[in-house]
PDB file of N, CA, C and O in Angstrom:
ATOM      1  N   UNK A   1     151.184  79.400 152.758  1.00  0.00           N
ATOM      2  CA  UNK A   1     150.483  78.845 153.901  1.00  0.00           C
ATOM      3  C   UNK A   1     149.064  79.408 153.906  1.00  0.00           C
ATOM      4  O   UNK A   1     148.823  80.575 153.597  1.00  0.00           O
ATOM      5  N   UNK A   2     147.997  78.388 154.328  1.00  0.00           N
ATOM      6  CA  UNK A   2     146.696  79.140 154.261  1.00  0.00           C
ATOM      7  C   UNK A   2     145.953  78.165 155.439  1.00  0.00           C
ATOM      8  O   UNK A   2     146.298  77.143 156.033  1.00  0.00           O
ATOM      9  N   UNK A   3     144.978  78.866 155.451  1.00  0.00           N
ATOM     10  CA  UNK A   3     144.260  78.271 156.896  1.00  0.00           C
ATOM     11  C   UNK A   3     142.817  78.300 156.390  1.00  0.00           C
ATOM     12  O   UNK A   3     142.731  78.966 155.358  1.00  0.00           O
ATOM     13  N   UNK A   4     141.310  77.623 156.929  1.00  0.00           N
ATOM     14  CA  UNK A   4     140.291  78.414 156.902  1.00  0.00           C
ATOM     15  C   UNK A   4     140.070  78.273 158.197  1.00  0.00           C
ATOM     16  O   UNK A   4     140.221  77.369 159.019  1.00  0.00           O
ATOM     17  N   UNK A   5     139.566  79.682 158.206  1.00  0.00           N
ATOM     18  CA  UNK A   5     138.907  79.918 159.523  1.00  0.00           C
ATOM     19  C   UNK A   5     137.844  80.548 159.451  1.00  0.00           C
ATOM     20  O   UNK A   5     137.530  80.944 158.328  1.00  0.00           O
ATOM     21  N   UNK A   6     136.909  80.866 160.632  1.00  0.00           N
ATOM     22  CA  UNK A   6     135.233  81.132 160.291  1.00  0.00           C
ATOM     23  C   UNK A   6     135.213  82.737 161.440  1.00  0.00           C
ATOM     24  O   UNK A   6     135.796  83.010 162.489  1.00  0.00           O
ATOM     25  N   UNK A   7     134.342  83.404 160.660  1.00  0.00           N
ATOM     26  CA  UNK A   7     134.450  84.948 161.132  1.00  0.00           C
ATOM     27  C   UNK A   7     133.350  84.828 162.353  1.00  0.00           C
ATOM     28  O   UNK A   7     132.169  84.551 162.139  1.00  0.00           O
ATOM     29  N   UNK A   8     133.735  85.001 163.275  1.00  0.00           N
ATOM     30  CA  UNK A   8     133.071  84.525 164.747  1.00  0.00           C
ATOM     31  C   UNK A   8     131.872  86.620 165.218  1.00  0.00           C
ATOM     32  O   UNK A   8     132.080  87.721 164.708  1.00  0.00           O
ATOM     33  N   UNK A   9     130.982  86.290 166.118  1.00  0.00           N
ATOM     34  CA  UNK A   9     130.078  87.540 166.201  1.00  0.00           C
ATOM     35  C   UNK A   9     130.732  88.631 166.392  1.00  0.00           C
ATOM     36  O   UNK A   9     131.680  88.573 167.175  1.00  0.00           O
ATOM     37  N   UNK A  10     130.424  89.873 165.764  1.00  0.00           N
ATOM     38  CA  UNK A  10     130.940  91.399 165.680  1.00  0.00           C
ATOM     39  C   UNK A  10     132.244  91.150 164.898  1.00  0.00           C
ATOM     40  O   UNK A  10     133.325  91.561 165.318  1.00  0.00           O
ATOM     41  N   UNK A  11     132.097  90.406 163.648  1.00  0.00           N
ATOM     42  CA  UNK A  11     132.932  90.137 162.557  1.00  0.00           C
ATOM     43  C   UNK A  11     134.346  89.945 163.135  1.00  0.00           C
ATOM     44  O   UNK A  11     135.265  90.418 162.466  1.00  0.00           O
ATOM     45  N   UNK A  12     134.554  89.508 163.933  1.00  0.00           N
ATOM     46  CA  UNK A  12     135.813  88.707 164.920  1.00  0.00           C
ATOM     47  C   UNK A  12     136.232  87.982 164.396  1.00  0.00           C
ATOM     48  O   UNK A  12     135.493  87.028 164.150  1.00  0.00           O
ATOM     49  N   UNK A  13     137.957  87.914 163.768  1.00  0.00           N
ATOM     50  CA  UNK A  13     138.665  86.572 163.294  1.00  0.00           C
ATOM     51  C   UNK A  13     139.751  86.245 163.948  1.00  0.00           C
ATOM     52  O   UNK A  13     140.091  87.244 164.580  1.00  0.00           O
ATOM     53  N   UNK A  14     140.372  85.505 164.108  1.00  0.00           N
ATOM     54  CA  UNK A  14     141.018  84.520 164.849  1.00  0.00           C
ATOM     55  C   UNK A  14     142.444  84.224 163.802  1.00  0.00           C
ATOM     56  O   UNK A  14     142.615  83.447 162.863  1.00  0.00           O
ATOM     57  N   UNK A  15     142.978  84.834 164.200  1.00  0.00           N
ATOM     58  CA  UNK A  15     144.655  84.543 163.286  1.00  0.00           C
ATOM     59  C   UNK A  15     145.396  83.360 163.590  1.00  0.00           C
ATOM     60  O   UNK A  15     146.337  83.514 164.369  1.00  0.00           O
ATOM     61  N   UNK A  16     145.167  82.149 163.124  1.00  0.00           N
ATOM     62  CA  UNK A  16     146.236  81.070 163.606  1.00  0.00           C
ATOM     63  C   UNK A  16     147.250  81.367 163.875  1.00  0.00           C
ATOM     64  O   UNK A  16     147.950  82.157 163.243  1.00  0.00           O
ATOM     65  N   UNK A  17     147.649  80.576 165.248  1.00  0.00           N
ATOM     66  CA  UNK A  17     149.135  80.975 165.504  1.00  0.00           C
ATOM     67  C   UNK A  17     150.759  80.564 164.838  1.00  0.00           C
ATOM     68  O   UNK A  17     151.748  81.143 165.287  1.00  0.00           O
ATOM     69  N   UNK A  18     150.863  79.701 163.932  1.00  0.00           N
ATOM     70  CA  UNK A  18     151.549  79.741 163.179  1.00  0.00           C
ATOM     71  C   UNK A  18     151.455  80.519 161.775  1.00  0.00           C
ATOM     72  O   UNK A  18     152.339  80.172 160.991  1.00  0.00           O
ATOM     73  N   UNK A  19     150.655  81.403 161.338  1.00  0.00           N
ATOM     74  CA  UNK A  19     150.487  81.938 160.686  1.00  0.00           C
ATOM     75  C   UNK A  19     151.138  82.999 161.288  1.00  0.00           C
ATOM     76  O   UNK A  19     152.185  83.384 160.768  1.00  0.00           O
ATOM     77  N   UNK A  20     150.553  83.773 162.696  1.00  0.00           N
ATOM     78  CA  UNK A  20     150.899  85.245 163.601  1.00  0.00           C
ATOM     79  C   UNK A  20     152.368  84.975 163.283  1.00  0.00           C
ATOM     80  O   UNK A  20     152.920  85.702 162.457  1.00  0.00           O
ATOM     81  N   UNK A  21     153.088  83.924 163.910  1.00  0.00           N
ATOM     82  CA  UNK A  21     154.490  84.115 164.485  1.00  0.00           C
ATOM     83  C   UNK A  21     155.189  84.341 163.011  1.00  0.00           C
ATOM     84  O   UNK A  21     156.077  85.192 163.059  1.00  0.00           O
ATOM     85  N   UNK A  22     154.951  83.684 161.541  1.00  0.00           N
ATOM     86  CA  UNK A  22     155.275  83.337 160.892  1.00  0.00           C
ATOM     87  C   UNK A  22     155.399  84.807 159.977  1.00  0.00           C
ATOM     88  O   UNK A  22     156.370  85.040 159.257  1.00  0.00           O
ATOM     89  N   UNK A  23     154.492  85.537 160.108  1.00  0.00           N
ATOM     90  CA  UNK A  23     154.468  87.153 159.721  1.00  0.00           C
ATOM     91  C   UNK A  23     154.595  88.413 160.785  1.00  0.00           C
ATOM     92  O   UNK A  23     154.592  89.642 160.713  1.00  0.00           O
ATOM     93  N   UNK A  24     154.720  87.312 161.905  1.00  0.00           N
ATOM     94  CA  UNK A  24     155.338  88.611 163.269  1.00  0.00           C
ATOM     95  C   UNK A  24     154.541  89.357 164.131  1.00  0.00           C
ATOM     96  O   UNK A  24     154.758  90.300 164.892  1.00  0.00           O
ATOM     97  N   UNK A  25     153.243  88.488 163.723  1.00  0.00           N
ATOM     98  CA  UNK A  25     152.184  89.331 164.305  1.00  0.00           C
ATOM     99  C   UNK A  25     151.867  88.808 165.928  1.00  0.00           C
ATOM    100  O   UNK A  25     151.415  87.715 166.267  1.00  0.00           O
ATOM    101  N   UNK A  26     152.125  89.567 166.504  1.00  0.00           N
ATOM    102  CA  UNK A  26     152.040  89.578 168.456  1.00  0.00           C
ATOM    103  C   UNK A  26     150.973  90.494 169.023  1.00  0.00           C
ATOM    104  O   UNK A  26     150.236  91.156 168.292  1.00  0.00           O
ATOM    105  N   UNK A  27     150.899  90.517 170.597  1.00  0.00           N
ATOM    106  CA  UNK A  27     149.120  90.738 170.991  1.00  0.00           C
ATOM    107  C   UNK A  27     149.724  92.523 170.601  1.00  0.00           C
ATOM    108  O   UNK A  27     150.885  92.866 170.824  1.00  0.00           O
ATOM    109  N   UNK A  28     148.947  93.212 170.164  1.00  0.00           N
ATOM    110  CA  UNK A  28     149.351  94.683 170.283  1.00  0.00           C
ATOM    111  C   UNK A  28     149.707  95.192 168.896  1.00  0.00           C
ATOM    112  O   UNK A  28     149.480  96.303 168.418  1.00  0.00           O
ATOM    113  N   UNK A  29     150.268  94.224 168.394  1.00  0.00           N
ATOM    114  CA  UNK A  29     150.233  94.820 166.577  1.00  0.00           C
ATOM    115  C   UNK A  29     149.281  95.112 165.657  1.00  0.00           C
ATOM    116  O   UNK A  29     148.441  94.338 165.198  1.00  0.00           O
ATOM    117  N   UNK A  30     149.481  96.523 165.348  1.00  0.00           N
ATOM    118  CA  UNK A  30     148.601  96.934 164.447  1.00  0.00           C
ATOM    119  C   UNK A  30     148.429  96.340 163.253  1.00  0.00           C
ATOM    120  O   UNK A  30     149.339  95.558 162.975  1.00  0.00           O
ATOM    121  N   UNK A  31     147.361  96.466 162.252  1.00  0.00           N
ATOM    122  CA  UNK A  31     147.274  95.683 161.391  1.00  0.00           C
ATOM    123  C   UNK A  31     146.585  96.684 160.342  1.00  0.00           C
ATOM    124  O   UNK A  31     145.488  97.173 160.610  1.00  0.00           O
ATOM    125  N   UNK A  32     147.342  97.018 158.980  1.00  0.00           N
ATOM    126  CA  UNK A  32     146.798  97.772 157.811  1.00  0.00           C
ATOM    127  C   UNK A  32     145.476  96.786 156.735  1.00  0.00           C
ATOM    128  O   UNK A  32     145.744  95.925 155.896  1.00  0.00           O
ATOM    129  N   UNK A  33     144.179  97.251 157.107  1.00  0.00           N
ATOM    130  CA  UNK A  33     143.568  95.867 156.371  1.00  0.00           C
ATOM    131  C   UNK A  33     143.094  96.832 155.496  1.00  0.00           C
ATOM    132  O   UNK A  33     142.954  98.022 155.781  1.00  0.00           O
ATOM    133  N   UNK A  34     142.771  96.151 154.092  1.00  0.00           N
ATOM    134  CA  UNK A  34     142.370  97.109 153.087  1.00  0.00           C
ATOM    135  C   UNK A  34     141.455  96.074 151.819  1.00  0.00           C
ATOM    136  O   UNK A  34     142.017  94.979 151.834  1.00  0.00           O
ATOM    137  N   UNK A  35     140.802  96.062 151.235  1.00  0.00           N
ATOM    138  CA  UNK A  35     140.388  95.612 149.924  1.00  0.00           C
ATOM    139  C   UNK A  35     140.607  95.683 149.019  1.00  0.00           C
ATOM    140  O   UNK A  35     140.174  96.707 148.490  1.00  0.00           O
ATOM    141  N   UNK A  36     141.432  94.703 148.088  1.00  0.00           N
ATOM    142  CA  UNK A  36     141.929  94.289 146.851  1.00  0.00           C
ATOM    143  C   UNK A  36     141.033  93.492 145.952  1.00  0.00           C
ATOM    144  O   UNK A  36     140.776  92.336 146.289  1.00  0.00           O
ATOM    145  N   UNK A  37     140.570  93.939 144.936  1.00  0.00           N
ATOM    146  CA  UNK A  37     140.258  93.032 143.841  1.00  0.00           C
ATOM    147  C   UNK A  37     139.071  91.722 144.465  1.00  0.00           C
ATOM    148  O   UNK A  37     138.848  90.704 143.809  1.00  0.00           O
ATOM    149  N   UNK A  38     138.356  92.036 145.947  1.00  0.00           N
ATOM    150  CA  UNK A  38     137.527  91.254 146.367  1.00  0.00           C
ATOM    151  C   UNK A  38     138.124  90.243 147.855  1.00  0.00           C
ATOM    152  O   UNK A  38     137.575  89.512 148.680  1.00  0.00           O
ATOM    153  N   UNK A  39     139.843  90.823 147.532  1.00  0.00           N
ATOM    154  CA  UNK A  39     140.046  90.245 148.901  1.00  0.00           C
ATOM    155  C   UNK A  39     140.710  91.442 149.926  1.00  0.00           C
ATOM    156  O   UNK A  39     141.228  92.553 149.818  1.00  0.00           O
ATOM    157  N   UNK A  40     140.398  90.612 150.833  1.00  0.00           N
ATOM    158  CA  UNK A  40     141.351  91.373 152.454  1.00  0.00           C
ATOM    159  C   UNK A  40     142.950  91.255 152.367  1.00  0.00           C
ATOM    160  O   UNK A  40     143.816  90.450 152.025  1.00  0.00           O
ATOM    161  N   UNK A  41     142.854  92.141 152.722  1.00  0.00           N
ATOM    162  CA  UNK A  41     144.985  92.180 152.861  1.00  0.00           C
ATOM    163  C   UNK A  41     145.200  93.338 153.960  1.00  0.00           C
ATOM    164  O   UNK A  41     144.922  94.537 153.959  1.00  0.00           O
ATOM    165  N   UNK A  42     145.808  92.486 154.896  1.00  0.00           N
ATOM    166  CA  UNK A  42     146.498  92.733 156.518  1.00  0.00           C
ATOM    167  C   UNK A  42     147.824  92.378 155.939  1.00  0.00           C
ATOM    168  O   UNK A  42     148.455  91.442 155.449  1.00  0.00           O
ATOM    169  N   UNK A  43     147.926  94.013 156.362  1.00  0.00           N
ATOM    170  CA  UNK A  43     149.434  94.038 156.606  1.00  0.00           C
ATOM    171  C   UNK A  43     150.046  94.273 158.154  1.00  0.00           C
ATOM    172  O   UNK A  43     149.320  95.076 158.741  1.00  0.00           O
ATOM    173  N   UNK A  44     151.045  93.864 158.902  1.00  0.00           N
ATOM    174  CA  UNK A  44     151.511  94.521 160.154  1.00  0.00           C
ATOM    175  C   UNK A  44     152.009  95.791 160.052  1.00  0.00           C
ATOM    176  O   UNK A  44     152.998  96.112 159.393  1.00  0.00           O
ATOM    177  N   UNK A  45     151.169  96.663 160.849  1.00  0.00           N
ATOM    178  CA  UNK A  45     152.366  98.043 160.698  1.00  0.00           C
ATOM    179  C   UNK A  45     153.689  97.511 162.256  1.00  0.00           C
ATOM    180  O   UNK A  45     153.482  97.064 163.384  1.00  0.00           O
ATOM    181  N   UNK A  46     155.128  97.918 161.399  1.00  0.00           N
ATOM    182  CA  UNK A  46     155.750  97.665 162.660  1.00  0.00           C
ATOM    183  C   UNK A  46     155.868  98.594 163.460  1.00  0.00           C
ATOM    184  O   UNK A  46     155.333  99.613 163.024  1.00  0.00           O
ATOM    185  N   UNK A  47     156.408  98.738 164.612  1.00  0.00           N
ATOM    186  CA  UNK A  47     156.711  99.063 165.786  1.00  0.00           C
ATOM    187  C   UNK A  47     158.335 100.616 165.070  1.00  0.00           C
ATOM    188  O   UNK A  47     159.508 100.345 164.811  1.00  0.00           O
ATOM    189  N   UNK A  48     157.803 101.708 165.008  1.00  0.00           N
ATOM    190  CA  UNK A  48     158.895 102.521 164.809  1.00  0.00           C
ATOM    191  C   UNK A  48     160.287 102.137 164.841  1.00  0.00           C
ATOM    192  O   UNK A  48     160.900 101.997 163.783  1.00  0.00           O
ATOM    193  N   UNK A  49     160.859 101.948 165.997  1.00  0.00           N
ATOM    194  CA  UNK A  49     162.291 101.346 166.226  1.00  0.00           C
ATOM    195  C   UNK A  49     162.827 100.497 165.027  1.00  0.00           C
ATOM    196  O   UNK A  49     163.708 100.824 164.231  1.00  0.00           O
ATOM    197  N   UNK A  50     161.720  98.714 165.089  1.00  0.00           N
ATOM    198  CA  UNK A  50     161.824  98.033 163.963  1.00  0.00           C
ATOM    199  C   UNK A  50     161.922  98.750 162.995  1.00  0.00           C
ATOM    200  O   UNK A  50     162.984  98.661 162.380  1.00  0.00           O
ATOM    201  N   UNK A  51     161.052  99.562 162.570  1.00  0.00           N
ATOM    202  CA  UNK A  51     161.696 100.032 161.017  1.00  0.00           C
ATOM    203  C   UNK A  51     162.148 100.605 160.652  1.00  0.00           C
ATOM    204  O   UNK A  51     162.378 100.580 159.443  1.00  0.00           O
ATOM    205  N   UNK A  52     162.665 101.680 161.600  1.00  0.00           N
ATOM    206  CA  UNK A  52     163.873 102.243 161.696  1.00  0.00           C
ATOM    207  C   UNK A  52     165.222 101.302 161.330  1.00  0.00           C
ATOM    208  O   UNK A  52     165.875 101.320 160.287  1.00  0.00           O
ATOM    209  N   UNK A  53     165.443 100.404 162.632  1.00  0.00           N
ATOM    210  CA  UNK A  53     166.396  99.071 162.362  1.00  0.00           C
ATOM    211  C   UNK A  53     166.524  98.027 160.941  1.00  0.00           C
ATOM    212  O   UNK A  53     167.567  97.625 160.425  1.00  0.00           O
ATOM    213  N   UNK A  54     165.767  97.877 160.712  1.00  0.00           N
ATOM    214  CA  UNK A  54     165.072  96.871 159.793  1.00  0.00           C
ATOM    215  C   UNK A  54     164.470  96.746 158.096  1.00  0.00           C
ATOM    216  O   UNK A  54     164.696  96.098 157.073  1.00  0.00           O
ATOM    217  N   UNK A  55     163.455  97.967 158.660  1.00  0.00           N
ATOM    218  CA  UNK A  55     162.225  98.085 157.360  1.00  0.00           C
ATOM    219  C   UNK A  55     163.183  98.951 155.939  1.00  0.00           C
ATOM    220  O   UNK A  55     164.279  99.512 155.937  1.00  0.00           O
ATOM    221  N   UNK A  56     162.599  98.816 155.319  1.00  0.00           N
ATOM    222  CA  UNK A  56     163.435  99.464 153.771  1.00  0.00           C
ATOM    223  C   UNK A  56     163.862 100.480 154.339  1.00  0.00           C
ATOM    224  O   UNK A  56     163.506 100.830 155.465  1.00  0.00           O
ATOM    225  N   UNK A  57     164.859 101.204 153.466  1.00  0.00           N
ATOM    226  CA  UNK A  57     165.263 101.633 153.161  1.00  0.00           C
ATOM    227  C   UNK A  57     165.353 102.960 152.084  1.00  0.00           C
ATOM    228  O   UNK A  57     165.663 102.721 150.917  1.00  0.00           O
ATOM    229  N   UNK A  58     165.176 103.845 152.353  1.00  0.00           N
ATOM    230  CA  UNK A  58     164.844 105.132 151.286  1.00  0.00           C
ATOM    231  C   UNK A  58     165.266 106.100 150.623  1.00  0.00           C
ATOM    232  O   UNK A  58     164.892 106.555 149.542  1.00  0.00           O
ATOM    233  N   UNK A  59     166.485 106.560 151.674  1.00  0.00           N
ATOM    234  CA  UNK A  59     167.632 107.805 151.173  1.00  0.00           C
ATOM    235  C   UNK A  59     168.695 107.124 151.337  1.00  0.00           C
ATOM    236  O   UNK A  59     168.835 105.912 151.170  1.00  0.00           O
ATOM    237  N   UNK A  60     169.604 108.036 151.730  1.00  0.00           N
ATOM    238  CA  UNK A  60     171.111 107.763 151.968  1.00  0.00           C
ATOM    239  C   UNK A  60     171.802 108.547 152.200  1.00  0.00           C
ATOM    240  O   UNK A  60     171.944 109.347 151.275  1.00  0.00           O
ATOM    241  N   UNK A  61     172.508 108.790 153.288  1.00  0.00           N
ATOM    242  CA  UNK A  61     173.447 110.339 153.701  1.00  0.00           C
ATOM    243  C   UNK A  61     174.311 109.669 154.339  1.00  0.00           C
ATOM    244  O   UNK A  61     174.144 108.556 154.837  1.00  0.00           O
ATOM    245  N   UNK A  62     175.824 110.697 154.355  1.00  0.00           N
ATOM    246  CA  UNK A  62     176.745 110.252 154.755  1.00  0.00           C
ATOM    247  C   UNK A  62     176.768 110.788 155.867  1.00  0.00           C
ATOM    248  O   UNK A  62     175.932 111.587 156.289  1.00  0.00           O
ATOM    249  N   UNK A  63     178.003 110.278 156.593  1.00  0.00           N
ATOM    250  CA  UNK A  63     178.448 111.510 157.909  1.00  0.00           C
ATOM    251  C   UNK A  63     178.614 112.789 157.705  1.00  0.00           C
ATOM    252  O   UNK A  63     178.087 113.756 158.253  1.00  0.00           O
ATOM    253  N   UNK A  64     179.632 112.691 156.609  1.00  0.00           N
ATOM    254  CA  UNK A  64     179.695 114.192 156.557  1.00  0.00           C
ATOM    255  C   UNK A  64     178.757 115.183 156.313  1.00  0.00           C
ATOM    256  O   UNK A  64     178.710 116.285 156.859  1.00  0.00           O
ATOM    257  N   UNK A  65     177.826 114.627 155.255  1.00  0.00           N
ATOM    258  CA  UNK A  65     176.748 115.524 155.443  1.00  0.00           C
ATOM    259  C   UNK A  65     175.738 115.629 156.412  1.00  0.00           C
ATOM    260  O   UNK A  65     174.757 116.362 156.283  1.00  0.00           O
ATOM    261  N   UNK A  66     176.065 114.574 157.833  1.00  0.00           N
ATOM    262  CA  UNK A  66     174.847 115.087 158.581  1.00  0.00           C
ATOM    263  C   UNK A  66     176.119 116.030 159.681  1.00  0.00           C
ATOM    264  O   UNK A  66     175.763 116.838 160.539  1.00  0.00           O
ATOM    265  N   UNK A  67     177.135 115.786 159.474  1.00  0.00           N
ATOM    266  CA  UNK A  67     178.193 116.746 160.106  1.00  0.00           C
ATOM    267  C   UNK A  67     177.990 118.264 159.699  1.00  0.00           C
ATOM    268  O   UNK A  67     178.056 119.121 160.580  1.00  0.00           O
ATOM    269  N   UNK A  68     177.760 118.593 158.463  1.00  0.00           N
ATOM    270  CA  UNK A  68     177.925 119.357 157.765  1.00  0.00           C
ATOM    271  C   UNK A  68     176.402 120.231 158.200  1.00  0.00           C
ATOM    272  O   UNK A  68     176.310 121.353 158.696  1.00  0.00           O
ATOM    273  N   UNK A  69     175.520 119.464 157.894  1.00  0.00           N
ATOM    274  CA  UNK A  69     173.921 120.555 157.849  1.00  0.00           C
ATOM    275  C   UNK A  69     174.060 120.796 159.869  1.00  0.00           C
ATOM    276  O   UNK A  69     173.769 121.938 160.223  1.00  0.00           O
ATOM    277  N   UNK A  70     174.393 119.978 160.828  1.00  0.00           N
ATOM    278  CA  UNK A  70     174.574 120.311 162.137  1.00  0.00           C
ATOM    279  C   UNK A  70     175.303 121.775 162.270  1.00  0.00           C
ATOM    280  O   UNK A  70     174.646 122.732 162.681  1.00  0.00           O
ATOM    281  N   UNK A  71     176.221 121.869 162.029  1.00  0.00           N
ATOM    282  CA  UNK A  71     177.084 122.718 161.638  1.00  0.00           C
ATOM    283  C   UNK A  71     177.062 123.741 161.711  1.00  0.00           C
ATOM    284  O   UNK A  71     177.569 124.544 162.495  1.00  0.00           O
ATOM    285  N   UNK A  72     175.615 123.929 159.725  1.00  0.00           N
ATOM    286  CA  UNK A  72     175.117 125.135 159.531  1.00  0.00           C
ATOM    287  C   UNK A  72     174.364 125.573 160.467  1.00  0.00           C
ATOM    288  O   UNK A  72     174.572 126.732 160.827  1.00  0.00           O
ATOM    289  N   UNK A  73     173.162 124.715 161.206  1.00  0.00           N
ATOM    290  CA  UNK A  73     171.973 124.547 162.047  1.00  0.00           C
ATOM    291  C   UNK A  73     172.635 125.552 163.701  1.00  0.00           C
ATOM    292  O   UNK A  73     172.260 126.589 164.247  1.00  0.00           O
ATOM    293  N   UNK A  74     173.531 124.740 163.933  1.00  0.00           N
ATOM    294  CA  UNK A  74     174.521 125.335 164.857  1.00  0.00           C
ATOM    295  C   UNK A  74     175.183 126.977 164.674  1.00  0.00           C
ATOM    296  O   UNK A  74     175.342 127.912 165.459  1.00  0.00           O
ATOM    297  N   UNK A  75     175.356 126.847 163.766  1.00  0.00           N
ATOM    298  CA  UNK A  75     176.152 128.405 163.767  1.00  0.00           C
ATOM    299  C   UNK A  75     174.869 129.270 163.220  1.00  0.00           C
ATOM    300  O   UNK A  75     175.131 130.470 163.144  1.00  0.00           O
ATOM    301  N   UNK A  76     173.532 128.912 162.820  1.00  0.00           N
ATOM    302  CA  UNK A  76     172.043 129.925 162.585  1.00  0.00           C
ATOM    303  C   UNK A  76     171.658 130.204 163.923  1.00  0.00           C
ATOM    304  O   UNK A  76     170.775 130.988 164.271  1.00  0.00           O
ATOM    305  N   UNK A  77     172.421 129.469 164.685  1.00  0.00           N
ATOM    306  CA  UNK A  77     171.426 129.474 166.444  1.00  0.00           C
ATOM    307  C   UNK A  77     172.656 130.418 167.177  1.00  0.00           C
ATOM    308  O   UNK A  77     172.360 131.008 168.216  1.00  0.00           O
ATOM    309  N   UNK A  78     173.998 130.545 166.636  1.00  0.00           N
ATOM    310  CA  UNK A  78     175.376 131.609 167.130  1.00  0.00           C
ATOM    311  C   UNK A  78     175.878 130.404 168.260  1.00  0.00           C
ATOM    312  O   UNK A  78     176.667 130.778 169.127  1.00  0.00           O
ATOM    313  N   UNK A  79     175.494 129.166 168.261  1.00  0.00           N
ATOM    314  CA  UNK A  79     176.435 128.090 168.653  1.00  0.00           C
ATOM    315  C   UNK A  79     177.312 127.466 168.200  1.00  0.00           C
ATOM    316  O   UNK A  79     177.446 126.261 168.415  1.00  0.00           O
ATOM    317  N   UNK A  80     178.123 128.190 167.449  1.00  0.00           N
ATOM    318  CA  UNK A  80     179.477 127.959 166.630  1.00  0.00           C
ATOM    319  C   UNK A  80     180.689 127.443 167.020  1.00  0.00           C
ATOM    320  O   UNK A  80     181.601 128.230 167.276  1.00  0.00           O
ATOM    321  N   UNK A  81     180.888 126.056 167.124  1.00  0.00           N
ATOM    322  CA  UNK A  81     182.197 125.605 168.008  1.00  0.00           C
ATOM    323  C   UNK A  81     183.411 126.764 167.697  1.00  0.00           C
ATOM    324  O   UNK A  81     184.512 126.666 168.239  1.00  0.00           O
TER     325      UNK A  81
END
């Protein structure tokens, strides 16, 4: 999908709104803009929660091991069930 649109005074642009909804972008979202190879690239940063919920993915731990390091954490503090 592509749009043109024209960079309005104090370099102001205007995100079509099927473009916003279409990459999630709402009034208040931050936006990572950076320069590539001569172009702009906006990214959304999301909202913590969301990517918590949502966004990739990185490690992997089980219960038991977050059972397990509590545990240790717990009995360094002499709160030892």
């Amino acid at each position: 999908m592509s749009r043109l649109i024209r960079v309005s005074r104090k370099n102001t642009i205007y995100i079509p709104k099927e473009i916003a909804e279409k990459v999630g972008i709402t009034e208040g979202t931050y936006l990572e803009i950076r320069v590539e190879g001569g172009r702009l690239i906006m990214i959304p940063i999301r909202d913590p929660f969301w990517l918590a919920l949502k966004g990739p993915k990185f490690a992997e731990s089980t219960v038991e091991e977050v059972e397990k390091i509590s545990e240790e954490e717990q009995s360094r503090y002499g709160n030892s069930p």
